[in-house]
Each structure stands twice: as structure tokens, then as C-alpha cells.
N, C-alpha and C positions, 0 to 999 in steps of 0.2 A: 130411515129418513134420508141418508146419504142417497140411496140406493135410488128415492125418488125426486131427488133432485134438489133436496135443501142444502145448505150450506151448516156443514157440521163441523165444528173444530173443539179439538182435544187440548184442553191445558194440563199438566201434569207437575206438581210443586217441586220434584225428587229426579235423579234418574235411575232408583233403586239399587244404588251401589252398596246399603248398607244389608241386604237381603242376602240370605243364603244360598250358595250356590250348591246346584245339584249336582249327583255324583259323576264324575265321568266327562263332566264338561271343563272344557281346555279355559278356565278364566281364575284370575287371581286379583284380589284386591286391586289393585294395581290397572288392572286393565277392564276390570268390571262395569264402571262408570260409561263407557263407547259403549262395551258389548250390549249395556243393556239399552243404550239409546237406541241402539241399531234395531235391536228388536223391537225396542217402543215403536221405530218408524216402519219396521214390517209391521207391525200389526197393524196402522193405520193404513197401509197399501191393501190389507187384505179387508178391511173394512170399508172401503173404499170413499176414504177422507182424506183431507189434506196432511201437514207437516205438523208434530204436537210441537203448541207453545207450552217450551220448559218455561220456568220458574226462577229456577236454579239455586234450588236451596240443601241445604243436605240433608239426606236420607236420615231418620232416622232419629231428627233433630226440633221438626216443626213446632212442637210446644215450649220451644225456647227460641225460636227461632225472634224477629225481632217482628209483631205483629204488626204495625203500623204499615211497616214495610211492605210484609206478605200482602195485605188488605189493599195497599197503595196497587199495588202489581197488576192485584184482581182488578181495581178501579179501571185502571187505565184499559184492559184488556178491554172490557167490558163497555167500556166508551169509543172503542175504534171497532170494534166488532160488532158492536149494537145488536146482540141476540135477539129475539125473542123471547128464545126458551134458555132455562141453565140448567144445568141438573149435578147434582153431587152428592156425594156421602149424606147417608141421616146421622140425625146425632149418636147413633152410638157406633160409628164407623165401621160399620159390618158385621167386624169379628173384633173391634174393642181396639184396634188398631190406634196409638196416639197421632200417627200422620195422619189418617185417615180422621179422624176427631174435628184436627184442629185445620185442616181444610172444608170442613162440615161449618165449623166458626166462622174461617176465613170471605166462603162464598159467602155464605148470609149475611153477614154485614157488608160485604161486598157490593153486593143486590141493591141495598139502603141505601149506601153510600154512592154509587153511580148515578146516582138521578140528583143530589143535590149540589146544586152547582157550585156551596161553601164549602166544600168538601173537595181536599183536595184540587184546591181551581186552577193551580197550574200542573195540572198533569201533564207530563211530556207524551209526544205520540211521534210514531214515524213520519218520516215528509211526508204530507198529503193528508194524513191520517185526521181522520175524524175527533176532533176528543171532548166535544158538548159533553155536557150529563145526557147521561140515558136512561131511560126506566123500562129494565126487564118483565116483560107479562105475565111471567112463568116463572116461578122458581119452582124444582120439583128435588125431592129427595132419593135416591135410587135405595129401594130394600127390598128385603126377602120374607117372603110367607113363609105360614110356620110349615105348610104343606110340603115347603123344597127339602127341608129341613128332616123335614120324614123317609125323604126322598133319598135324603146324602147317607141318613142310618140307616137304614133298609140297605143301600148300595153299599155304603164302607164300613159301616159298621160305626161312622161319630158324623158328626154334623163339625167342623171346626178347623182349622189351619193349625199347622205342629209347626210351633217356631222352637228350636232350640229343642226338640222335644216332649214342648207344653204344649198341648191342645190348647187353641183359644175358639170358645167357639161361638159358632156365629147367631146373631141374634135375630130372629121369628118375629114377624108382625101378626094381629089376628087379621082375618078377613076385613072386619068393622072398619081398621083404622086405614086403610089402604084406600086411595082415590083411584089410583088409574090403574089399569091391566091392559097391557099393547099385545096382541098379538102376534111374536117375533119366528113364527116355525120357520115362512120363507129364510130367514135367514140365519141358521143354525149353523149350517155348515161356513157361512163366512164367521161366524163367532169361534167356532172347532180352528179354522184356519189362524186366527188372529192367537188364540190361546198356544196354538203350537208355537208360535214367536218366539215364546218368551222362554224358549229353552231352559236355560241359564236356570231358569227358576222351575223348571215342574222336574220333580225326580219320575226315575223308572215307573214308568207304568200307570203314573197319575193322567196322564193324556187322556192313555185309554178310558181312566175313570170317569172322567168328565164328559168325556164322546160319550159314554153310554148312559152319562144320568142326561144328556141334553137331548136326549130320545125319549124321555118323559115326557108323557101327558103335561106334568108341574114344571117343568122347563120349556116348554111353547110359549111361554110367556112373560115377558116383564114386568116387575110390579113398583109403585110410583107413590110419594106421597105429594098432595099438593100442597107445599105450604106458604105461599106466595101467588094472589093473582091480581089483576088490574082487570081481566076481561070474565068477574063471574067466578061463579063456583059449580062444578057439575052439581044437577039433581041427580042423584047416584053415582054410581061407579061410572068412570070414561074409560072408553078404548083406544084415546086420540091424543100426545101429547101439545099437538093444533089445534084441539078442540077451542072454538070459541074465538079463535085467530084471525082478522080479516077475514 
């Protein structure tokens, strides 16, 4: 969507200092927090979006974090930025992730909460900045068919992220419950570029895994749940996260 000319901005609650680093890379607690903004902001260069609005919350921490807070943050963003579209984590944060969870929470209420003008009514915003209620069109949730899934075990032999060692692994939608499928092939290669970013975090040889399952038939595509609309509901499956938009 960047690519044709929307305006897409990245919020991110963390700057994943509390993630493990891979072998061989020159970073230590201590200096982790930069290194991995840096990447954050490379990979929105190569996705070719703007500058991600952090959050600034700690890695690691989000389900205790202080929710009011967190939801206030989203508000305001959400009221100077006046989306459209919002897209985020489904409730079961991918791969059971608890940041990934409780930013799932965070935006949905989020959504609610930006449009009522009791809510929040003195939101602070930058000079200039816009900061009425807003009512987003679109809330969409970003997940994974079970099809990819088949896709990751066939390729690596598990479907799942090794934290600490523990496979967690990631969680399959059926075909039925899915609204939308984009088809993202043109842009493959900017997602391959954006993933190498984040150095810090892929170990040996995981790169390459990804280049090769994102050559898949099942990875040409993103898949979307609609749970949020003001403009309609598709009659079947959509190809258009715009669909139905002005």
C-alpha cells in the first residue's frame, strides 16, 4: 500500500531489547535497545514507510504494563493520525506471544475508544496536531492460515518460534474464518529486505529459511481477519484491505 501511495505508519509498543540475540552478533544488553531501533528504522526504509512511532514501553513487560496508559497512547495516535485502516495482532498473538496478546487488547479498545469524545477528552497532541475523536473503518487483525503452517513443517521441520529453546508455536486459522487475502508477491523481495534488518534477531541461516518458504505458492499472500467495520462487510472473501473505502 506504501508502495501505491497510501500513507502507512508503523507503531511499535517495545524496542525489543528484551529478545534474544543471535550468535555472532556484536550486541549486549546494554546496547541492544539502539541496535534494535536501528533495525526497526531500517526495515521501515526498506518497506518504504515512514519513521515507527515507538510507544516506549518495556520489552517484555506489556501485560503489566499500566493499560490505561498503553490504550491512552493508542488513542491519541489514532486521533492525530486519523487512519482508515489499523491492523494488528489477532487475539492469540501469532505464536501466544504475551506482548503480542496485550497489544491485540490494547488496539481493540483502542478503535472504541478514539471515536468517543468522553474518552479521554483531553488528549494531548503535537502543535498542530489534530486530536478530535476519530472513527477508524477498518480494524483488521493480521493471521496465518493453516496452509503456511504446513508450509514452515514441510520447510523446517516445525511451524513455531524457539524462545529460550521452547518451540512456541504459531497458531492456523481455517480457510472459513479468514475475510481478506492481499495478494503481496510484488512485494516479496521488499519483505526478504526488511527481515534481514533485524539481524540482531534471526540466527545463522534462518534468513535463508524465510527467503525460501516466501517463494511459496502460501506465502504470495496475506491473510486478514475483519473484525471492525463502519463501511460494510465483504459478501465473501476480499482481496482489498480499501475495499469498500471512499
Amino acid at each position: 500500500y506504501a508502495a501505491q501511495g497510501c500513507d502507512v505508519h508503523l507503531v511499535t509498543a517495545t524496542r525489543g531489547e528484551a529478545g534474544q540475540i543471535a550468535e555472532g552478533v556484536a550486541a549486549n544488553p546494554a546496547n541492544l535497545p539502539d541496535i534494535r531501533e536501528q533495525e526497526l528504522r531500517c526495515a521501515c526504509r526498506a518497506y518504504g514507510i515512514g519513521e515507527p512511532h515507538l510507544l516506549g514501553f518495556t520489552d517484555g513487560q506489556l501485560p503489566i504494563a499500566h493499560q490505561g496508559q498503553a490504550v491512552g497512547r493508542l488513542v491519541r495516535l489514532i486521533r492525530q493520525v486519523r487512519p482508515d485502516v489499523l491492523i494488528t495482532f489477532g487475539p492469540e498473538g501469532i505464536y501466544g506471544h504475551y506482548d503480542h496478546i496485550a497489544v491485540h487488547r490494547w488496539a481493540t479498545i483502542a478503535v472504541e475508544l478514539a471515536r468517543d469524545r468522553d474518552c479521554f477528552p483531553d488528549t494531548p497532541g503535537a502543535e498542530g496536531a489534530d486530536c478530535r475523536p476519530h472513527e477508524v473503518s477498518k480494524l483488521y487483525y493480521r493471521v496465518m492460515p493453516e496452509a503456511q503452517l504446513d508450509v514452515m513443517r514441510n520447510e523446517n521441520g516445525r511451524a513455531a518460534v524457539m524462545m529460550d529453546g521452547v518451540p512456541f508455536p504459531f497458531v492456523g486459522y481455517p480457510d472459513a474464518q479468514i475475510t481478506t487475502v492481499v495478494d503481496v508477491a510484488p512485494y516479496v523481495d521488499a519483505k526478504v529486505r526488511g527481515i534481514r534488518c533485524h539481524a540482531s534477531q534471526i540466527p545463522s541461516g534462518a534468513a535463508e529459511e524465510w527467503e525460501a518458504m516466501m517463494q511459496d505458492p502460501a506465502f504470495r499472500y496475506e491473510y486478514y481477519i475483519l473484525a471492525h467495520s463502519t463501511v460494510g462487510w465483504p459478501d465473501g472473501q476480499e482481496d482489498d484491505l480499501l475495499a469498500r473505502l471512499g
